[in-house]
PQR file of N, CA, C, O and H, with PARSE charges and radii, in Angstrom:
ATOM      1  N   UNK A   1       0.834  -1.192   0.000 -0.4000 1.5000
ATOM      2  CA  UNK A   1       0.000   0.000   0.000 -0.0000 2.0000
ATOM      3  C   UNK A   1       0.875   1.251   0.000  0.5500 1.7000
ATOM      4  O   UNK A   1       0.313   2.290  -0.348 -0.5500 1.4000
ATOM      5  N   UNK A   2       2.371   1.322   0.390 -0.4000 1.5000
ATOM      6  CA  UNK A   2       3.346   2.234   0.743 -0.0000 2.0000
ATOM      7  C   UNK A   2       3.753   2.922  -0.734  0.5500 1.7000
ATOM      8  O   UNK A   2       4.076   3.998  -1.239 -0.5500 1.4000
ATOM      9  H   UNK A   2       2.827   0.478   0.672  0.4000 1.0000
ATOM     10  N   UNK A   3       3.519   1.613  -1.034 -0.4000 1.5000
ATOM     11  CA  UNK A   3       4.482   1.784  -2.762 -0.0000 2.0000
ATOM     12  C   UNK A   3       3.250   2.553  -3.797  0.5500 1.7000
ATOM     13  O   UNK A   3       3.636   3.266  -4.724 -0.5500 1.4000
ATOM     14  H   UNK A   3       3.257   0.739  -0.624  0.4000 1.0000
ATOM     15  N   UNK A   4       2.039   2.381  -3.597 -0.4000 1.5000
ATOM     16  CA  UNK A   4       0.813   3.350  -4.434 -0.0000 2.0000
ATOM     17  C   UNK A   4       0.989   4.605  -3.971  0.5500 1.7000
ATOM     18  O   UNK A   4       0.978   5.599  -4.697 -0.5500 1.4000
ATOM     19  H   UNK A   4       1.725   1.802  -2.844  0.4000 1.0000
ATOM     20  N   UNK A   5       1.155   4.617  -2.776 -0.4000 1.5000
ATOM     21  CA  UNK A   5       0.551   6.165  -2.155 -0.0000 2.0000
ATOM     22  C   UNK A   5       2.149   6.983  -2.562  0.5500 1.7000
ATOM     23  O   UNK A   5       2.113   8.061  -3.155 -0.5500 1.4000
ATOM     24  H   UNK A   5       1.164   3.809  -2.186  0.4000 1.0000
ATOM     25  N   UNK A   6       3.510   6.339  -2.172 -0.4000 1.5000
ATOM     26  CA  UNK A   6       4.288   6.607  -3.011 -0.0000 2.0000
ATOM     27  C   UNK A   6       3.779   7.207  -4.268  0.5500 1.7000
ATOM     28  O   UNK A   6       3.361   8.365  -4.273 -0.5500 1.4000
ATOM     29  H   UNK A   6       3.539   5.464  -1.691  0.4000 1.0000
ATOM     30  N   UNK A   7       3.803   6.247  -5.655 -0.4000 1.5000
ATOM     31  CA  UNK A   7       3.400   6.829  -6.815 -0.0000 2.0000
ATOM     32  C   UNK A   7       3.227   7.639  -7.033  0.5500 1.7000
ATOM     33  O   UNK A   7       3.869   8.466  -7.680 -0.5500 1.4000
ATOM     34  H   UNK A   7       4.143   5.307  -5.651  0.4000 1.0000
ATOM     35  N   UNK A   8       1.524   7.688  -6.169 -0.4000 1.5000
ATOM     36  CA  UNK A   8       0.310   8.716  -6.069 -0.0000 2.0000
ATOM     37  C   UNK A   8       1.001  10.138  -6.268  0.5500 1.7000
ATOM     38  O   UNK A   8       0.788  10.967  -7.153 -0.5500 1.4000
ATOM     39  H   UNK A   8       1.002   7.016  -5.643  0.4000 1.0000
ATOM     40  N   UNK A   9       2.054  10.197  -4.996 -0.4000 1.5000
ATOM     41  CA  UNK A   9       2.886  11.554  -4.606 -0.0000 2.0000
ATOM     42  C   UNK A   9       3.428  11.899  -5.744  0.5500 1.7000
ATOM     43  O   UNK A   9       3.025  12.877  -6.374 -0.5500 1.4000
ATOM     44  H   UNK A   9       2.228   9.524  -4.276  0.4000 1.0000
ATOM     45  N   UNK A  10       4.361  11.173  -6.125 -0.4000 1.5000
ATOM     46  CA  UNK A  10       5.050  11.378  -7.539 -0.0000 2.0000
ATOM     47  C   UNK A  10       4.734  11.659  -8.765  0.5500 1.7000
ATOM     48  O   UNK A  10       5.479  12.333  -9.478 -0.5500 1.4000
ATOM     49  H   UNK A  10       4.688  10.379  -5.613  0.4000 1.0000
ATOM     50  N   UNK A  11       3.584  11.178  -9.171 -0.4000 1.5000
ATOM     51  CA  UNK A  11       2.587  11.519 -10.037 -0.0000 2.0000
ATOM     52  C   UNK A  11       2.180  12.801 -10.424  0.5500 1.7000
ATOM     53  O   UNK A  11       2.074  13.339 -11.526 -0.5500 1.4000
ATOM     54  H   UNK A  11       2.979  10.631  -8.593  0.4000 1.0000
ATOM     55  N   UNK A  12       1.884  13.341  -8.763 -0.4000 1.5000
ATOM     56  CA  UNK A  12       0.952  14.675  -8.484 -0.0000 2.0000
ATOM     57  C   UNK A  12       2.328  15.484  -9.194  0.5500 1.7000
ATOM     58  O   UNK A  12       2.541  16.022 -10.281 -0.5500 1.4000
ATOM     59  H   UNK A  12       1.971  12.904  -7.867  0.4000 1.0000
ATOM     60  N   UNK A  13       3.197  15.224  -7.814 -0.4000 1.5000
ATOM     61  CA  UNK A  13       4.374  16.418  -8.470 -0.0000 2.0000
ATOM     62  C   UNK A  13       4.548  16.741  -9.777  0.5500 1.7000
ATOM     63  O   UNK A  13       4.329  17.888 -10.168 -0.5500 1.4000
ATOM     64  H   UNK A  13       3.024  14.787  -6.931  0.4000 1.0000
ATOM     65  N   UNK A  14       5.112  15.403 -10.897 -0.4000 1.5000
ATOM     66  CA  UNK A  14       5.179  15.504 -11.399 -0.0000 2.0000
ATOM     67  C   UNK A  14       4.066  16.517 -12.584  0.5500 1.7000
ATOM     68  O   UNK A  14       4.170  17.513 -13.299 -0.5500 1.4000
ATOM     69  H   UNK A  14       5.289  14.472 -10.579  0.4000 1.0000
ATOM     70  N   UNK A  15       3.048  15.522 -12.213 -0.4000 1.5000
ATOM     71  CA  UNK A  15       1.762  16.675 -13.331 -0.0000 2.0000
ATOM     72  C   UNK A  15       1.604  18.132 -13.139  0.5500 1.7000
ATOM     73  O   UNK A  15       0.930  18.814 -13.912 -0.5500 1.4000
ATOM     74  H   UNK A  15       2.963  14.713 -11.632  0.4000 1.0000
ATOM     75  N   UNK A  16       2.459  18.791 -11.721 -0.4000 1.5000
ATOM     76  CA  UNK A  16       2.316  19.839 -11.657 -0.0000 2.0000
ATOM     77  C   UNK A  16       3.472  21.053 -12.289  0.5500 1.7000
ATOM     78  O   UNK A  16       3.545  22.282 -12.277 -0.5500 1.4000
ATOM     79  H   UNK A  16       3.006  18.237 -11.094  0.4000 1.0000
ATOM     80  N   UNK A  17       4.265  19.952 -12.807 -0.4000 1.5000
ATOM     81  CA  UNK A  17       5.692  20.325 -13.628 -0.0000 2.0000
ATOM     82  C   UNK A  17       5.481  20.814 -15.174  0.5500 1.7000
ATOM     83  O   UNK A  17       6.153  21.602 -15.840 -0.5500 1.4000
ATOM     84  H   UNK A  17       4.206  18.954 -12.817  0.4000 1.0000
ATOM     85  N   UNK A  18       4.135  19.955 -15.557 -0.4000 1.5000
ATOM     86  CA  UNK A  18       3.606  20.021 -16.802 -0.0000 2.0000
ATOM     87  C   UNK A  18       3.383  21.372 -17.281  0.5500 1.7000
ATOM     88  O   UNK A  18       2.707  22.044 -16.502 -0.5500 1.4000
ATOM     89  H   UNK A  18       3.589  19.315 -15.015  0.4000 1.0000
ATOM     90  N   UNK A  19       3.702  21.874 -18.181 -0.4000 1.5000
ATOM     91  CA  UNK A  19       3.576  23.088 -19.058 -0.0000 2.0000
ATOM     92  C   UNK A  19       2.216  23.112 -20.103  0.5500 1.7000
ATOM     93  O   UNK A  19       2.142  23.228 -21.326 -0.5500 1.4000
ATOM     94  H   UNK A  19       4.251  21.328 -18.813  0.4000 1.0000
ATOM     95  N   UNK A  20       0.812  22.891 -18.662 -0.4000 1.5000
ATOM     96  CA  UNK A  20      -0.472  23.122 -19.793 -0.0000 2.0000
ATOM     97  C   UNK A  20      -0.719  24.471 -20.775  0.5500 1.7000
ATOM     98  O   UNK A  20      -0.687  25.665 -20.476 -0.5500 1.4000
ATOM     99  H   UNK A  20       0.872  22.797 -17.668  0.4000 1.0000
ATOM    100  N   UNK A  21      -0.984  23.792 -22.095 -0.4000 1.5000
ATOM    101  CA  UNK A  21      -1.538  24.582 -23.161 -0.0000 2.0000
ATOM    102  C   UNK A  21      -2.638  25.610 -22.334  0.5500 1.7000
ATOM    103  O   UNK A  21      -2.830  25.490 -21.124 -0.5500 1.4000
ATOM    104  H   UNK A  21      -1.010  22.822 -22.338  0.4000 1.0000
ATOM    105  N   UNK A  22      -3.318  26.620 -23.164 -0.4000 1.5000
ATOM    106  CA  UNK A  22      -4.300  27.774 -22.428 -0.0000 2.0000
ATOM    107  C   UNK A  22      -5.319  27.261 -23.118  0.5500 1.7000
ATOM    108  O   UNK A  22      -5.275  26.547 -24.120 -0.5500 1.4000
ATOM    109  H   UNK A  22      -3.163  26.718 -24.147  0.4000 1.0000
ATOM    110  N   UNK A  23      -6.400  27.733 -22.425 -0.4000 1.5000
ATOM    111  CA  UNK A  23      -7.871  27.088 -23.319 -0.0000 2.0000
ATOM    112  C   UNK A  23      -7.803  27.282 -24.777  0.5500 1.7000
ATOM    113  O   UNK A  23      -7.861  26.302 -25.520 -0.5500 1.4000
ATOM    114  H   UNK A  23      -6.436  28.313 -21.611  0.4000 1.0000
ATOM    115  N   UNK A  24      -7.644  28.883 -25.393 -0.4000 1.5000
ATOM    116  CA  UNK A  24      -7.215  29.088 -26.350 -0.0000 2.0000
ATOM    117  C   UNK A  24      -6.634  27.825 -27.656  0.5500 1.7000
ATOM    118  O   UNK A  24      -7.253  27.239 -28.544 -0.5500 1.4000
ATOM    119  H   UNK A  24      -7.596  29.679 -24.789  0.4000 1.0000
ATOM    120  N   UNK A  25      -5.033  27.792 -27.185 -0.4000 1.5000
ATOM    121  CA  UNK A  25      -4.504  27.227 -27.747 -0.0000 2.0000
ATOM    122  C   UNK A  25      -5.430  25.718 -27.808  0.5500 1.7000
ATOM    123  O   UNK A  25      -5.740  25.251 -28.904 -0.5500 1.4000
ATOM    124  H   UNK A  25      -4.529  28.268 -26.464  0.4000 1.0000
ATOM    125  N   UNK A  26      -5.755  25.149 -26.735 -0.4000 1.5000
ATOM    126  CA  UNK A  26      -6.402  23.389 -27.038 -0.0000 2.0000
ATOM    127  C   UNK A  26      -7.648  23.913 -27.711  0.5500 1.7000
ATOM    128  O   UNK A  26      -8.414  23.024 -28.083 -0.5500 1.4000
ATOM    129  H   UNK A  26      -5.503  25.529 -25.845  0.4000 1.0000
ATOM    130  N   UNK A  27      -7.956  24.929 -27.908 -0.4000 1.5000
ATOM    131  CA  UNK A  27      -9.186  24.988 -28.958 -0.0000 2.0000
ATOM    132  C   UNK A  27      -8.914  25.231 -30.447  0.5500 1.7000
ATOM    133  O   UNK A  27      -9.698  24.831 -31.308 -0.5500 1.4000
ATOM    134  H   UNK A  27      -7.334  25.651 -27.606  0.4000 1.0000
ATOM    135  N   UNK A  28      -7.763  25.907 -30.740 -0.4000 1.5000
ATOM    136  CA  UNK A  28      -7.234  26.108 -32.005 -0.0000 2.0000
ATOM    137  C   UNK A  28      -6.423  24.978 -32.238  0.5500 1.7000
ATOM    138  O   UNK A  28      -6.179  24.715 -33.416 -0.5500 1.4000
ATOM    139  H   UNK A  28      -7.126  26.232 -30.041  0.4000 1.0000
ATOM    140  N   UNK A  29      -5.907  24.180 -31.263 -0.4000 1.5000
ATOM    141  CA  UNK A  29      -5.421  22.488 -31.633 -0.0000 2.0000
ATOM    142  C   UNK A  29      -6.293  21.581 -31.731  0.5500 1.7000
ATOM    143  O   UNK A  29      -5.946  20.511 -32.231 -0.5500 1.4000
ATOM    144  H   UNK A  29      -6.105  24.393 -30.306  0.4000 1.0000
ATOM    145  N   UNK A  30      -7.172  21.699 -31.442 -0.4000 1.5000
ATOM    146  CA  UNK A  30      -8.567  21.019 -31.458 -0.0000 2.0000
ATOM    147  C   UNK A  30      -9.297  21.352 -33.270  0.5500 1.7000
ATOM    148  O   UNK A  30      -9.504  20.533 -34.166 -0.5500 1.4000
ATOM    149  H   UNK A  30      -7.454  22.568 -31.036  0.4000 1.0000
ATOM    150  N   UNK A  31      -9.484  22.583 -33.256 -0.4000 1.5000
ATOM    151  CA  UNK A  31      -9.874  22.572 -34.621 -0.0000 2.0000
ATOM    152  C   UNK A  31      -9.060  22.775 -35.559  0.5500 1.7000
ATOM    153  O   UNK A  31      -9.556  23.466 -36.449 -0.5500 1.4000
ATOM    154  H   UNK A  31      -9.316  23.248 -32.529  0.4000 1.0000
ATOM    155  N   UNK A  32      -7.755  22.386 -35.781 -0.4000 1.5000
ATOM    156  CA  UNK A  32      -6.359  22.469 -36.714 -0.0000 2.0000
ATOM    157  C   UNK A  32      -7.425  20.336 -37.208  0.5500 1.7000
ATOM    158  O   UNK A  32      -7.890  19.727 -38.171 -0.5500 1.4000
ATOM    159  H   UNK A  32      -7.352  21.824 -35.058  0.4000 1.0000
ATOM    160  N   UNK A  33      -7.185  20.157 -35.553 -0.4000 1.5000
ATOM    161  CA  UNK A  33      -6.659  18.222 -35.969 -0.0000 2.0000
ATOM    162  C   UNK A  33      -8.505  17.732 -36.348  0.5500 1.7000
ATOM    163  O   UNK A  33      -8.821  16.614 -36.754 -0.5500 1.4000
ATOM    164  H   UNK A  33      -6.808  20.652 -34.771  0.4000 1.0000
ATOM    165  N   UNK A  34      -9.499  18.878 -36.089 -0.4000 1.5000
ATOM    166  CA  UNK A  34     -10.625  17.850 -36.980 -0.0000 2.0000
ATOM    167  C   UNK A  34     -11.140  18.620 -38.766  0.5500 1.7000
ATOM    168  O   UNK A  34     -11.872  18.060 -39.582 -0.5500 1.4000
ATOM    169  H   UNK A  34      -9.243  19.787 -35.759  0.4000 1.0000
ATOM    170  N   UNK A  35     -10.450  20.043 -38.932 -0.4000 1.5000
ATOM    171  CA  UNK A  35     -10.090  20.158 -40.208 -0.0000 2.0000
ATOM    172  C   UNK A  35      -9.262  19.331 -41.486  0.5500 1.7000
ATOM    173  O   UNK A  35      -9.444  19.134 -42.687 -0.5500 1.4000
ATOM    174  H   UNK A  35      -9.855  20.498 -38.269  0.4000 1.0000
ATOM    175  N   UNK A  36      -8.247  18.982 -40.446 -0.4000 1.5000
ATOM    176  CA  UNK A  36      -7.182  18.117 -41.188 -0.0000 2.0000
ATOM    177  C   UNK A  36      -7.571  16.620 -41.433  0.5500 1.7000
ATOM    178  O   UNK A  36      -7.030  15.831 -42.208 -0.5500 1.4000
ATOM    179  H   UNK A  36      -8.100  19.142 -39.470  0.4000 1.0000
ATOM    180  N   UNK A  37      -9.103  16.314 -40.224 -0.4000 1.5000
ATOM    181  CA  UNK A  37      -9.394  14.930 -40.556 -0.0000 2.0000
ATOM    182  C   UNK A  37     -10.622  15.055 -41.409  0.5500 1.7000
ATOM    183  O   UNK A  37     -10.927  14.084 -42.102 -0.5500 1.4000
ATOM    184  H   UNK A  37      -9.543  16.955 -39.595  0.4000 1.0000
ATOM    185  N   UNK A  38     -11.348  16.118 -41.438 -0.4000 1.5000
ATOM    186  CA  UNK A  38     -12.272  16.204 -42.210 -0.0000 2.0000
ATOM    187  C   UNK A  38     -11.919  16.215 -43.713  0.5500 1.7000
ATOM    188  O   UNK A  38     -12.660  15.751 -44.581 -0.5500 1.4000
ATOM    189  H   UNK A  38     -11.101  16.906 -40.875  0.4000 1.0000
ATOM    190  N   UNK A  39     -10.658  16.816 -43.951 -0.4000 1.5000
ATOM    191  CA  UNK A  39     -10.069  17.244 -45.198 -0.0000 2.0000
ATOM    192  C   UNK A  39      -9.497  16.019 -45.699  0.5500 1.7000
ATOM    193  O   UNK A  39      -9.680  15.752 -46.887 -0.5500 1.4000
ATOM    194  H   UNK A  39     -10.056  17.192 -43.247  0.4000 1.0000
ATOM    195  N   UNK A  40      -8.786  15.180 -44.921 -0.4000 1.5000
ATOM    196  CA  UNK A  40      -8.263  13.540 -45.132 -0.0000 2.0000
ATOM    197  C   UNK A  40      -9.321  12.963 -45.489  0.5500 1.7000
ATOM    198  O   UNK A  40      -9.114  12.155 -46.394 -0.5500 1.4000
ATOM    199  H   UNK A  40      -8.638  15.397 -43.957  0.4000 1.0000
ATOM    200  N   UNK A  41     -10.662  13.054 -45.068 -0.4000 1.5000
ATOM    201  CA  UNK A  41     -11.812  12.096 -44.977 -0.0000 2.0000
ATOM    202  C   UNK A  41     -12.151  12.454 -46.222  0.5500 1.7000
ATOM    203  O   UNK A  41     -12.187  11.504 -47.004 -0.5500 1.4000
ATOM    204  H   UNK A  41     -10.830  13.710 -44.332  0.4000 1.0000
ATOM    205  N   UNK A  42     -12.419  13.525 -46.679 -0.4000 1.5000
ATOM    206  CA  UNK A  42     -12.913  13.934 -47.976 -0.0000 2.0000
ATOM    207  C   UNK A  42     -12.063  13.615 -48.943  0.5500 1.7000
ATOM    208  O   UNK A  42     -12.280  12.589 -49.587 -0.5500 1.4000
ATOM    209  H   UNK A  42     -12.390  14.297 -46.043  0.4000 1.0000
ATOM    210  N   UNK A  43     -11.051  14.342 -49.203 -0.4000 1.5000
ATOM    211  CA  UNK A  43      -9.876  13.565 -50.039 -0.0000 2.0000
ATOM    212  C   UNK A  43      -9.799  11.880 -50.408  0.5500 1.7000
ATOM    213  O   UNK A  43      -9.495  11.495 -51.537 -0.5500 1.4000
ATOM    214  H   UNK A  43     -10.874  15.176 -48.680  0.4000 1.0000
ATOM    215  N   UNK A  44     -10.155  10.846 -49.162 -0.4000 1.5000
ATOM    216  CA  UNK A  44      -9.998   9.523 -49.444 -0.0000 2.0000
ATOM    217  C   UNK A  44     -11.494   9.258 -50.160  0.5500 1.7000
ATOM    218  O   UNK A  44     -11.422   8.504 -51.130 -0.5500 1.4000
ATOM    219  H   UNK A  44     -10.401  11.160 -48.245  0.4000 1.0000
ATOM    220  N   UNK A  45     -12.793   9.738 -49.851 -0.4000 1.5000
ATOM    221  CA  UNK A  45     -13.966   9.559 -50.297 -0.0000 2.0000
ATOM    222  C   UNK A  45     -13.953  10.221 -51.674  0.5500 1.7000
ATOM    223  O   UNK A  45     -14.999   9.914 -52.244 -0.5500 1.4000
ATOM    224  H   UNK A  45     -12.852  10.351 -49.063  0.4000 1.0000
ATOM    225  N   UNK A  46     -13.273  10.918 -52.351 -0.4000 1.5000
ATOM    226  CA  UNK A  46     -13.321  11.243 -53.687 -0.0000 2.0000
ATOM    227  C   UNK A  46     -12.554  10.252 -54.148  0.5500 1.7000
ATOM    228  O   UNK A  46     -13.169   9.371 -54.750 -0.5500 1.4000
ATOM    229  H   UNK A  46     -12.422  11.167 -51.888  0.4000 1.0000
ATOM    230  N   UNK A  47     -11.714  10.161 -54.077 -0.4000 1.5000
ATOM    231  CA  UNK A  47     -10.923   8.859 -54.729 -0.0000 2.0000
ATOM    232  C   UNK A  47     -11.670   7.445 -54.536  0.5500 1.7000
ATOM    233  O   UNK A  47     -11.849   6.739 -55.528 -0.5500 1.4000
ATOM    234  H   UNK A  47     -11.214  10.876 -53.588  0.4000 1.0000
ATOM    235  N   UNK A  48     -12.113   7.021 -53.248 -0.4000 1.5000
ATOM    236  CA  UNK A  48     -12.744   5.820 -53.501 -0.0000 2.0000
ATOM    237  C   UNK A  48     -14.048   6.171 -54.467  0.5500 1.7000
ATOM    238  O   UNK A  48     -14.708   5.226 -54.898 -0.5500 1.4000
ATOM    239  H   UNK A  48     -11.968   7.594 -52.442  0.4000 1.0000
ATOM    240  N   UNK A  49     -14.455   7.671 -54.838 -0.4000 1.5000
ATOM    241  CA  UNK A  49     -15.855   7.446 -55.495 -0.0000 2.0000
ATOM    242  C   UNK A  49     -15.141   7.216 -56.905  0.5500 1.7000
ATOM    243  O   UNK A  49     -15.490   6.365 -57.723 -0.5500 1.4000
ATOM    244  H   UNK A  49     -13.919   8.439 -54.487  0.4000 1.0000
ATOM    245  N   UNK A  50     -13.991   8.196 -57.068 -0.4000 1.5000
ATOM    246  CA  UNK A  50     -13.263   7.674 -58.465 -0.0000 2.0000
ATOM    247  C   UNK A  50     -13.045   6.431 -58.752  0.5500 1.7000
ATOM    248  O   UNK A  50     -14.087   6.043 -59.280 -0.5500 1.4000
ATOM    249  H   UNK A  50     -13.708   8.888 -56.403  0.4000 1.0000
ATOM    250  N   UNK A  51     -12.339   5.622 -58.716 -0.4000 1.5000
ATOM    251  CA  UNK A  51     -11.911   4.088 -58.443 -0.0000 2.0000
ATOM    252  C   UNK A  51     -13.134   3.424 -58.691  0.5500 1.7000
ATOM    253  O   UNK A  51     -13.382   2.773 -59.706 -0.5500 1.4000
ATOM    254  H   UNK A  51     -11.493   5.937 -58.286  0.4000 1.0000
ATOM    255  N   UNK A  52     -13.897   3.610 -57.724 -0.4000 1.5000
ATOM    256  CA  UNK A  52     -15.373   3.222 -57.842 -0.0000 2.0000
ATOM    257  C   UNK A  52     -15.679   3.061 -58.486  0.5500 1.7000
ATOM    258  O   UNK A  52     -15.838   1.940 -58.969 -0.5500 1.4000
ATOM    259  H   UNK A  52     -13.696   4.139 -56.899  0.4000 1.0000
ATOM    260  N   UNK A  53     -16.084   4.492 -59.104 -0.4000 1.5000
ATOM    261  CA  UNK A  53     -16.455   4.660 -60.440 -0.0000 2.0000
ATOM    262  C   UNK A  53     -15.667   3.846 -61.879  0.5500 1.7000
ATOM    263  O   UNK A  53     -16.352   3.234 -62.699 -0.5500 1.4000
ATOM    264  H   UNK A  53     -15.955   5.402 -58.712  0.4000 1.0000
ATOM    265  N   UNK A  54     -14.661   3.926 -61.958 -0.4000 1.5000
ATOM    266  CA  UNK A  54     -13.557   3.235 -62.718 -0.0000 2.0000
ATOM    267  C   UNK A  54     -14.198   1.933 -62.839  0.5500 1.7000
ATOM    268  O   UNK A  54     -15.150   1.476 -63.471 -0.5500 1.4000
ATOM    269  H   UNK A  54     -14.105   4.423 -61.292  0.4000 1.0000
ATOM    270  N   UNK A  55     -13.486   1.572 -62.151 -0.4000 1.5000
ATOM    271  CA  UNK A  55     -13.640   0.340 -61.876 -0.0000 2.0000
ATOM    272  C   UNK A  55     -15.273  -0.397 -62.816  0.5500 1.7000
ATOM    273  O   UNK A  55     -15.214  -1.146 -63.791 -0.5500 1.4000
ATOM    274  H   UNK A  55     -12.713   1.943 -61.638  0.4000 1.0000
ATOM    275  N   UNK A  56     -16.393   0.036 -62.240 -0.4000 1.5000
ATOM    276  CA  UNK A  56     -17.809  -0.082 -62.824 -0.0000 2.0000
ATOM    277  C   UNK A  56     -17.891   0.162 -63.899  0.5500 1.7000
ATOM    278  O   UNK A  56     -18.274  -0.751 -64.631 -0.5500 1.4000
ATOM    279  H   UNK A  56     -16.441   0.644 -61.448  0.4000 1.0000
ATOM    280  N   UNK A  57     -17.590   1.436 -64.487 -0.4000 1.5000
ATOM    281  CA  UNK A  57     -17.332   1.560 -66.364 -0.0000 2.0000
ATOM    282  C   UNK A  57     -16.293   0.995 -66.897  0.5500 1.7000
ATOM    283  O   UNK A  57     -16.630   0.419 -67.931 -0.5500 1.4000
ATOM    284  H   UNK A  57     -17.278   2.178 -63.893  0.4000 1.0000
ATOM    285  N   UNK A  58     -15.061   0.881 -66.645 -0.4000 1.5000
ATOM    286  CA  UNK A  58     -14.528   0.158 -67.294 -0.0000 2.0000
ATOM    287  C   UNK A  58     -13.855  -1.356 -67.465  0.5500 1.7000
ATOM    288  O   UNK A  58     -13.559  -2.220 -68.291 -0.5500 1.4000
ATOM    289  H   UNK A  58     -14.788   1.349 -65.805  0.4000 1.0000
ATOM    290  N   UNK A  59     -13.836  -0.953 -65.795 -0.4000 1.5000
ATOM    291  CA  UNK A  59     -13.462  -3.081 -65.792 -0.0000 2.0000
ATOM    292  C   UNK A  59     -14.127  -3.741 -65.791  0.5500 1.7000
ATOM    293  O   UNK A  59     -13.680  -4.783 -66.271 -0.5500 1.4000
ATOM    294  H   UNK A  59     -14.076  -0.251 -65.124  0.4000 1.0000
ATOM    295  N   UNK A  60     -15.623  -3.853 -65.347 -0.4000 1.5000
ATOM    296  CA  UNK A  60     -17.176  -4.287 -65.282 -0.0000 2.0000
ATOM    297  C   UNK A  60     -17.726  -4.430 -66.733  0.5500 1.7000
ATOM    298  O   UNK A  60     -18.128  -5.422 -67.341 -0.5500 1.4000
ATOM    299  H   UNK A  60     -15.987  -3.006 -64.957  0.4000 1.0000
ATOM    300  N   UNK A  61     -17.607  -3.014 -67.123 -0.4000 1.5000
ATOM    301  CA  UNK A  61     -18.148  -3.681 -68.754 -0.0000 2.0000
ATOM    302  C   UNK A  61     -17.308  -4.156 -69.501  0.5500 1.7000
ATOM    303  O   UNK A  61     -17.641  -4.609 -70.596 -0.5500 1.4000
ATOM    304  H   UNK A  61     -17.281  -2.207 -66.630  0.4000 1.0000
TER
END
């Protein structure tokens, strides 16, 4: 039980060493990383509609 509550201590300290971002910033990192997945998502869904498409007109018929 010596050796958790240990941890525990160490833990705390440590997380209080941490250099948190400002609301700000985790909100403009926040919408950087679901632009960039929205933009990935779209990008791969045009190509699979291409291919798709391909594929059905010309290797199909």
């Amino acid at each position: 039980m010596e050796k958790i509550t240990q941890f525990l201590r160490e833990a705390y300290s440590e997380m209080k060493k941490v250099s948190w971002p400002s609301r700000e910033q985790t909100i403009q990192y926040t919408t950087v990383v679901i632009v960039i997945s929205i933009s990935v998502a779209a990008f791969l869904g045009i190509l699979d509609y291409m291919f798709g498409s391909f594929i059905k007109d010309v290797i199909i018929k």
